[in-house]
C-alpha positions in Angstrom: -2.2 6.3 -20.5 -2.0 2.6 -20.0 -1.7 0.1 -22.8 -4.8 -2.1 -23.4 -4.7 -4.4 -25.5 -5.5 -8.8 -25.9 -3.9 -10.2 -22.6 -2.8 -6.8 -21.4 -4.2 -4.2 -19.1 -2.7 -1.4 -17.9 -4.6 -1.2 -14.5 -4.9 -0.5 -11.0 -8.2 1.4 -9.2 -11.2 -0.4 -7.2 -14.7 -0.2 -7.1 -16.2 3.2 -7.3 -17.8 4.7 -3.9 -19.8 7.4 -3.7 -18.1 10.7 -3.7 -20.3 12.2 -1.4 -20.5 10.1 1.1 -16.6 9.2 1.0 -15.3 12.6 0.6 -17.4 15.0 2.1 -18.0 15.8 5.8 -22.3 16.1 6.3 -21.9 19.4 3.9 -25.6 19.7 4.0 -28.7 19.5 1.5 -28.4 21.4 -1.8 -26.0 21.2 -4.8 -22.2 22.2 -4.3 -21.2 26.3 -4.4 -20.3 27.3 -7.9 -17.2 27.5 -8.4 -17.5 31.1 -10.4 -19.7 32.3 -7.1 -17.8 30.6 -4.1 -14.2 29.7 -4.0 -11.2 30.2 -1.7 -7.6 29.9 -2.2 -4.0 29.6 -0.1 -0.4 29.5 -1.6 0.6 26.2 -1.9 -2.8 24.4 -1.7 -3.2 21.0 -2.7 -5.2 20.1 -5.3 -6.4 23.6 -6.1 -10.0 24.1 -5.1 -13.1 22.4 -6.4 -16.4 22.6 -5.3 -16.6 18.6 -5.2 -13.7 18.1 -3.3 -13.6 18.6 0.5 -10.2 17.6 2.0 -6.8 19.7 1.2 -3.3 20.2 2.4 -0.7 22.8 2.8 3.0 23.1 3.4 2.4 25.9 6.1 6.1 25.1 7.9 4.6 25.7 11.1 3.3 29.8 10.7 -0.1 31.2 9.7 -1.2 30.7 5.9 -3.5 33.8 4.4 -6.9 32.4 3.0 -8.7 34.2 0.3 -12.2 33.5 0.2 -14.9 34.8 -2.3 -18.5 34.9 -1.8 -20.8 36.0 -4.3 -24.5 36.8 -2.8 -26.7 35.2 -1.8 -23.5 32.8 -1.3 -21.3 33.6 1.9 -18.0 32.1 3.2 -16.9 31.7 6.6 -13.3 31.1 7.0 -12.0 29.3 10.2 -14.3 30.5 12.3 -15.1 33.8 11.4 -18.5 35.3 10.8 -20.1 34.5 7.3 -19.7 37.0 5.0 -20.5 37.8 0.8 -17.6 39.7 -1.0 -13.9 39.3 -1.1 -11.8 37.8 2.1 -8.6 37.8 3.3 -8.4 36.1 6.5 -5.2 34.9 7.9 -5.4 31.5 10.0 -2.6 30.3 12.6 -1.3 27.2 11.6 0.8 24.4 12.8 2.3 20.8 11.6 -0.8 18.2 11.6 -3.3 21.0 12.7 -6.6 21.8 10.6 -8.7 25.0 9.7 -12.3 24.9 7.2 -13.7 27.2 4.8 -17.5 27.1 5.0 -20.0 28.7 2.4 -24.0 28.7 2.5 -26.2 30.0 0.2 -29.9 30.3 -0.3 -32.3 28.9 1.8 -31.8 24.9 1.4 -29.0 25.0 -0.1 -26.7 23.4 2.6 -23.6 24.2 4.6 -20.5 23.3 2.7 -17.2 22.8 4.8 -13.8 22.3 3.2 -10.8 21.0 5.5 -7.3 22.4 4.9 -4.8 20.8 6.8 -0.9 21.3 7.3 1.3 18.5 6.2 5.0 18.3 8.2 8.2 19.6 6.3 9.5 16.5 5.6 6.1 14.7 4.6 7.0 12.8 0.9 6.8 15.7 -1.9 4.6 14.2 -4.3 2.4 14.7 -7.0 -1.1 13.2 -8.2 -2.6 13.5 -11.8 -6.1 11.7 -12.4 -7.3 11.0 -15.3 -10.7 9.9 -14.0 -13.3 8.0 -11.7 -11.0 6.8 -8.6 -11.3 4.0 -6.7 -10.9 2.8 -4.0 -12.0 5.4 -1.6 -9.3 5.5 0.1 -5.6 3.6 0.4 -2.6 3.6 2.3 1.0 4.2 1.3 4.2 4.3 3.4 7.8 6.0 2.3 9.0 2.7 4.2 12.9 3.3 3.1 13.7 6.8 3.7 15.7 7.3 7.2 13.7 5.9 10.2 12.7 9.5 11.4 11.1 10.7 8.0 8.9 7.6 7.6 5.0 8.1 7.9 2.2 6.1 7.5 -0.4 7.4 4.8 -3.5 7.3 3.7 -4.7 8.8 0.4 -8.0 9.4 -0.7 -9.5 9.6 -4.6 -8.0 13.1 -5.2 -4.4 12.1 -4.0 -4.6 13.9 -0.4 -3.2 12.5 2.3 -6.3 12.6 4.6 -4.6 10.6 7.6 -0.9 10.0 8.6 1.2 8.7 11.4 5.0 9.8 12.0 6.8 6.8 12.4 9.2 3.9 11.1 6.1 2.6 9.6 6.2 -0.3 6.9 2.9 -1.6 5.1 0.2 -0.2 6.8 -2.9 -1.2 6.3 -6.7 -0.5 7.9 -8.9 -3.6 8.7 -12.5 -3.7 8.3 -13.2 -2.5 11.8 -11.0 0.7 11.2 -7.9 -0.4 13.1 -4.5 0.6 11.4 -1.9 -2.3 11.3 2.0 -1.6 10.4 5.4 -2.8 10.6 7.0 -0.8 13.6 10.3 -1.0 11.7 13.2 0.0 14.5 15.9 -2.4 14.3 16.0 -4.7 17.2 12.4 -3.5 18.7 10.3 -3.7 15.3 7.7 -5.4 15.4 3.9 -5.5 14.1 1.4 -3.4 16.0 -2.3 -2.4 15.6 -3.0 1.4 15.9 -6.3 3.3 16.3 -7.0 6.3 14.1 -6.0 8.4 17.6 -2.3 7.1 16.8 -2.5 5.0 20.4 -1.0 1.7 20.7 -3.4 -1.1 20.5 -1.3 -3.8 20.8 1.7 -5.4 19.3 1.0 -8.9 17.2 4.5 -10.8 17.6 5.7 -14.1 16.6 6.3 -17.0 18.6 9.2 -18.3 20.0 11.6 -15.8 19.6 12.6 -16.0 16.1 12.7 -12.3 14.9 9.4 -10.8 13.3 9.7 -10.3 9.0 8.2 -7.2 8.5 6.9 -7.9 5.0 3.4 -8.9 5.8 0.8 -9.9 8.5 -2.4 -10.8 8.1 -5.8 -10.5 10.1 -7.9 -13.7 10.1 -11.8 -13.9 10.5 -11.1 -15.6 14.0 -9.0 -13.1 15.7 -5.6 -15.0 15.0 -2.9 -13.9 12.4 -0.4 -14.8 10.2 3.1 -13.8 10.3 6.4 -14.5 9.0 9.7 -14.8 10.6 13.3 -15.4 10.2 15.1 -18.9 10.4 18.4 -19.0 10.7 20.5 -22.0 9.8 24.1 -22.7 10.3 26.7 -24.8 9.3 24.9 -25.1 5.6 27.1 -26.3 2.5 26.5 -23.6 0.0 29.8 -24.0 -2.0 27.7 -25.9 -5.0 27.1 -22.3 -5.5 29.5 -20.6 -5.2 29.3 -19.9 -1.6 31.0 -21.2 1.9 30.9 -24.8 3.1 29.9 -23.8 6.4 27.5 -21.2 5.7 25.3 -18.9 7.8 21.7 -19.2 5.9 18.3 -17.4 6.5 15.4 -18.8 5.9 11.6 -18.3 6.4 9.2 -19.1 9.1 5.5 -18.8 8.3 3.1 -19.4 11.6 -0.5 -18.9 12.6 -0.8 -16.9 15.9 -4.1 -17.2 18.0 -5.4 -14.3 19.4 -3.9 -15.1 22.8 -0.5 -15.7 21.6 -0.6 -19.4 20.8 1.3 -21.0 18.0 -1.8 -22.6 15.8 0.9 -23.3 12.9 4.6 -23.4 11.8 6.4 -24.1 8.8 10.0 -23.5 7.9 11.1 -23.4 4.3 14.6 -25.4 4.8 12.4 -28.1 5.5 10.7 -27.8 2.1 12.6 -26.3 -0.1 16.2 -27.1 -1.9 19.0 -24.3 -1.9 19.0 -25.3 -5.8 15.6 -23.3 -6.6 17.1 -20.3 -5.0 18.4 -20.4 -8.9 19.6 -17.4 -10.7 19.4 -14.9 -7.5 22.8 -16.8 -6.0 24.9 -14.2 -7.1 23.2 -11.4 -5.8 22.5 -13.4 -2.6 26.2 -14.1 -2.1 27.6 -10.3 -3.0 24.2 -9.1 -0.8 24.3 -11.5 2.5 22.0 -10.0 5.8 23.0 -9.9 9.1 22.0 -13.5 9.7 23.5 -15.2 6.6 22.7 -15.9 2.7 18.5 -14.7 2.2 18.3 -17.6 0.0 13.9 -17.7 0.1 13.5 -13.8 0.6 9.2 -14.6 1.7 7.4 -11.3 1.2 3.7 -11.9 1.5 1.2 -14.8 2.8 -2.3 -15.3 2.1 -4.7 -17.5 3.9 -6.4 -20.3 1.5 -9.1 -22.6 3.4 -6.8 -24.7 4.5 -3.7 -23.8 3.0 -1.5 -20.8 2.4 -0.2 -18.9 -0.7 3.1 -17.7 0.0 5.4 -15.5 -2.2 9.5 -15.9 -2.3 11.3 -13.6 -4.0 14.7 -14.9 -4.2 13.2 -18.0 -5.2 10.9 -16.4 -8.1 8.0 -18.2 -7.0 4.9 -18.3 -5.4 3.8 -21.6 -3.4 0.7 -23.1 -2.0 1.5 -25.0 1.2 -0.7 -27.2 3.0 -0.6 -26.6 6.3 -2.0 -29.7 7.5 1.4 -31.4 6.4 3.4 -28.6 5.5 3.7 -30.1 1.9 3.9 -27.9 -1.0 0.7 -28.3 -3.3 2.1 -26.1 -6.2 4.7 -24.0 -7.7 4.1 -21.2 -10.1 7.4 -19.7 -11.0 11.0 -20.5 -10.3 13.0 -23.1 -11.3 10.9 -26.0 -11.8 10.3 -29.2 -9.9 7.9 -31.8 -9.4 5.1 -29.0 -8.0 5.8 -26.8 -10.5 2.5 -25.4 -12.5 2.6 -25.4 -16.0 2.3 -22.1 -17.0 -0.3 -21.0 -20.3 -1.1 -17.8 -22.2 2.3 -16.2 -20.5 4.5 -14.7 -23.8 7.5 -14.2 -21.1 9.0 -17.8 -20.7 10.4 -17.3 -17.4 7.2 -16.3 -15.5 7.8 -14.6 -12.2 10.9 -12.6 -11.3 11.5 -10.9 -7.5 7.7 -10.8 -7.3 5.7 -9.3 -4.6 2.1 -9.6 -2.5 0.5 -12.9 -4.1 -3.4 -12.8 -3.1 -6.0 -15.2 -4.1 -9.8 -13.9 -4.8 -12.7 -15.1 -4.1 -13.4 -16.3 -7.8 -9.7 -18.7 -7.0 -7.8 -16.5 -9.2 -4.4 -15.7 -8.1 -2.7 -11.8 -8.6 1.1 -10.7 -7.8 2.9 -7.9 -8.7 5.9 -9.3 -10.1 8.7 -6.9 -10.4 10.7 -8.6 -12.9 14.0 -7.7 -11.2 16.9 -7.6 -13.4 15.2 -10.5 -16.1 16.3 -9.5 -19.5 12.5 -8.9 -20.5 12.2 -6.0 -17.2 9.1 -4.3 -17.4 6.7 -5.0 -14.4 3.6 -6.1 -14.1 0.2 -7.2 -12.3 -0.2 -10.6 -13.0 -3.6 -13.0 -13.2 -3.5 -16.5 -13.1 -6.3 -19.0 -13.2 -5.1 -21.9 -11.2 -5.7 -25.8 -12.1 -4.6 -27.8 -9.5 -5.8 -30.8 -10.4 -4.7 -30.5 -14.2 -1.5 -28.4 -13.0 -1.4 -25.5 -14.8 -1.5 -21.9 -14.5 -3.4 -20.0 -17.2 -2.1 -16.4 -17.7 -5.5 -14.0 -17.8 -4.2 -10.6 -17.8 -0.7 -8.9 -17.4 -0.8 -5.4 -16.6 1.4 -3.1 -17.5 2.3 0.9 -17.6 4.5 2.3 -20.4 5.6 5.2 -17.8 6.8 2.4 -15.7 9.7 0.6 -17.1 11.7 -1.2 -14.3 11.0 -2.0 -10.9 13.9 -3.1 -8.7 11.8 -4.2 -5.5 8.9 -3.7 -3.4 5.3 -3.1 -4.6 2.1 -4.7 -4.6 -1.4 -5.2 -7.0 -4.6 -5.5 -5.5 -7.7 -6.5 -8.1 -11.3 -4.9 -6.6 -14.7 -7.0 -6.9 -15.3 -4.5 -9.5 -12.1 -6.0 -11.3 -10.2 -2.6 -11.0 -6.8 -2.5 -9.7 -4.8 -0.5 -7.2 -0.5 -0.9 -8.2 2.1 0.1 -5.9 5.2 0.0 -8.4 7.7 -0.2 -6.0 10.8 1.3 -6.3 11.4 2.7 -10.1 15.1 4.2 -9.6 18.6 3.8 -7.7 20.3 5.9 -5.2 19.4 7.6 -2.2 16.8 9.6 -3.4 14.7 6.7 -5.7 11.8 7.0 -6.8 8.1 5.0 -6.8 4.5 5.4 -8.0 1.2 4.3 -7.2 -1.6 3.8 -10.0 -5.0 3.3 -10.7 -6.7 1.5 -13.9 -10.0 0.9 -15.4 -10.9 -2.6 -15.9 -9.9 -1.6 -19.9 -6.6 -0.5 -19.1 -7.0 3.2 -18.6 -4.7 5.1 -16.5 -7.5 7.2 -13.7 -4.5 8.0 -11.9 -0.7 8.2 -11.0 0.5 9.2 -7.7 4.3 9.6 -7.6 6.7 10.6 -4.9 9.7 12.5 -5.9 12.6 10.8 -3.9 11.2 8.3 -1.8 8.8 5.5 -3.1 6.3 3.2 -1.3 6.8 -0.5 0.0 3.3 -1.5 -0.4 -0.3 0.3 -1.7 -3.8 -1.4 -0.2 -7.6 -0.3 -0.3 -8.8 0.7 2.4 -12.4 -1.8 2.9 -15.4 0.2 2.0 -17.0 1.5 5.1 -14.0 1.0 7.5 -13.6 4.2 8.1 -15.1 8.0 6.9 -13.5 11.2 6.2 -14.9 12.5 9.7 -13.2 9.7 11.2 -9.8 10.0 9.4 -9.7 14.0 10.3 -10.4 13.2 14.3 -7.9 10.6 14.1 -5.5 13.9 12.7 -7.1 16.4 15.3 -6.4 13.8 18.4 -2.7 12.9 17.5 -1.9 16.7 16.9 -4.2 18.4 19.5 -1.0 19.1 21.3 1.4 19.1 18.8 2.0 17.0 16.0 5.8 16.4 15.0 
């Protein structure tokens, strides 16, 4: 379980929704079928049957799966279709990638109908597995496998028992869903990528590019109230003098290039961090930078996530260990927090680690002002990650540590990742990327407001770029298993 204790959570989870009317699809009046008097089972079903869960998946690998259903009077079962029946069942239901059958059992008079949706997950879906350890929130989030080979990447969405309710095959990075149910992602494929907004059906909505043909980062996009978006987007520079640091005279660099898109494609704002910010606060990731370099030169900023502020943005840099607020009126940095320090730098309070922020991800601000990041701690001698909460001074310029989360199950995290703090104060943890290799490895957690663990979603050789909640009342169950039935009514890949 996660460590609680003064100044440290263990946490990750979001406000609590209603079970039954986030999970279940109009089962009907009545309480839920005993388990001892109505069940069903299939080899391989995931999470084993229980009354008060109605979604499920299967590895069928594109052939039938044999049901067996149980109905003890005056309960009955109906399996896929056929008749309602009490007694034993074995019914065996054709199957295919993406496709869905229900189980439905009735009882007495008032009791209800109560359907159960198993659906077949594709052979190369993530393997995974989900423990819980208690209430879940948020109802639902979203996950991607962002780094395996282009064609095994999906799109996911999870719900409170760790089932992948929704999914999209495709180079997908980051997906979210906004608060009108459309689904936003990264359309990661190398010269074409780009961001693109989705609807539940899998169609194309429309693609959100950047402006002026610097190519799209794929790390993060956001939605604003007005229509328009922010975006990121590479910057190269050439002919930079990089030698103070070990690098060429006449260097390639890349930098970052934040701007505000209107709706109708118009540029609203730009900022360019060579303008801003000195190749000296790049700091101790030089080394790495220089033995690492990207097609278009030394990543000496590395900008991963951007988050509108009234008038200003908060932007995080991970090769620059910091986190900035930039004023976009004059493009002027307001504060640092992290990083090698400089005349904007925050002093930092309450922190026992005296090097705050290292490689950190997906900085968001709240609506109480606070500040949250996931910060990796990448290759700092003190390495275990964490979800961070700062209370931000401007005025006095500080930074006042409120709670650093941590896992003990999670010691390192080399990139990647996210934290995301509810209204409830719960908090939903993509750990990014926990091993090396080919085949590493990543979990997703949930955590009480006191630091206990309700659950641990882990994928076994593949790991996740980003976790968000899904907004409360974007989308349902019903809606999630149409989007499913529409992209695989003629075959799902």
């Amino acid at each position: 379980m996660g460590g609680g204790r003064t100044g440290t959570l263990a946490v990750v989870a979001l406000s609590i929704l209603a079970l039954a009317g986030q999970l279940s699809a109009a089962p009907g009046a009545g309480a839920q079928p005993p388990a001892d008097q109505a069940h069903f089972s299939v080899v391989g079903l995931k999470p084993t049957y229980d009354p008060q869960v109605h979604d499920y998946v299967v590895r069928c690998k594109n052939g039938p799966v044999t049901v067996e259903a149980s109905a003890s009077a005056p309960w009955q079962a109906a399996v896929s279709g056929h008749p309602y029946a009490s007694g034993d069942q074995s019914v065996v239901v054709p199957l295919r990638t993406g496709r869905e059958f229900s189980v439905s059992f009735r009882g007495a008079a008032g009791s209800g109908v109560h359907r159960y949706f198993v659906r077949c997950l594709p052979s190369d879906f993530p393997r995974y597995t989900f423990t819980k350890g208690g209430p879940v929130s948020p109802g639902f989030f979203t996950a991607d496998n962002a780094f395996a080979p282009r064609q095994h990447r999906y799109a996911m969405i999870f719900d409170t028992n760790g089932v992948p309710v929704w999914w999209n095959h495709g180079p997908a990075e980051g997906p979210s869903v906004l608060s009108d149910g459309r689904v936003l992602w990264f359309h990661s494929n190398g010269q074409a990528s780009k961001f693109e907004l989705h609807g539940l059906n899998g169609g194309l909505i429309r693609g959100l590019p950047t402006v002026g043909g610097a190519p799209v980062d794929g790390h993060d996009l956001q939605v604003l109230a007005d229509g328009s978006y922010l975006v990121g987007a590479h910057s190269q520079q050439t002919g930079v003098d990089t030698s103070a640091y070990g690098g060429s005279a006449n260097a390639d660099v890349a930098n970052a290039e934040l701007q505000q898109v209107s709706p109708q494609g118009r540029l609203l704002w730009d900022w360019k961090s060579q303008n801003h910010l000195s190749l000296r606060e790049t700091g101790r990731w030089w080394p790495h930078i220089l033995a690492h370099p990207i097609t278009s030169g030394y990543d000496v900023v590395h900008w991963n996530s951007i988050e509108p502020r009234g008038n200003a943005v908060i932007a995080s840099l991970r090769a620059v260990d910091a986190i900035y607020k930039i004023d976009k009126r004059s493009g002027s940095i307001a504060w640092k927090l992290g990083g090698k320090k400089t005349s904007r730098s925050l002093k930092v309070l309450g922190d026992p680690n005296n090097y705050t922020l290292g490689g950190q991800h997906d900085a968001r601000v709240h609506p109480d002002g606070t500040l949250t990041a996931f910060d990796n701690r990448s290759f700092l001698a003190n390495d275990q990650p964490r979800a961070v909460q700062f209370s931000i001074n401007q005025n006095a310029g500080t930074a006042t540590l409120l709670r650093s989360i941590t896992d003990p199950e999670i010691p390192v995290s080399y990139c990647c990742g996210s934290a995301r703090r509810m209204p409830n104060q719960d908090w939903l943890i993509d750990w990014g990327q926990e091993t090396t290799g080919a085949k590493a490895n990543g979990a997703i957690g949930g955590y009480t407001t006191e630091g206990e663990r309700t659950f641990l979603l882990r994928f076994k050789t593949t790991f996740s770029y980003r976790a968000q909640p899904v907004p409360p009342d974007a989308v349902t169950p019903n809606q999630l298993r149409k989007g499913m039935d529409a992209m695989c009514a003629s075959g799902c890949p």
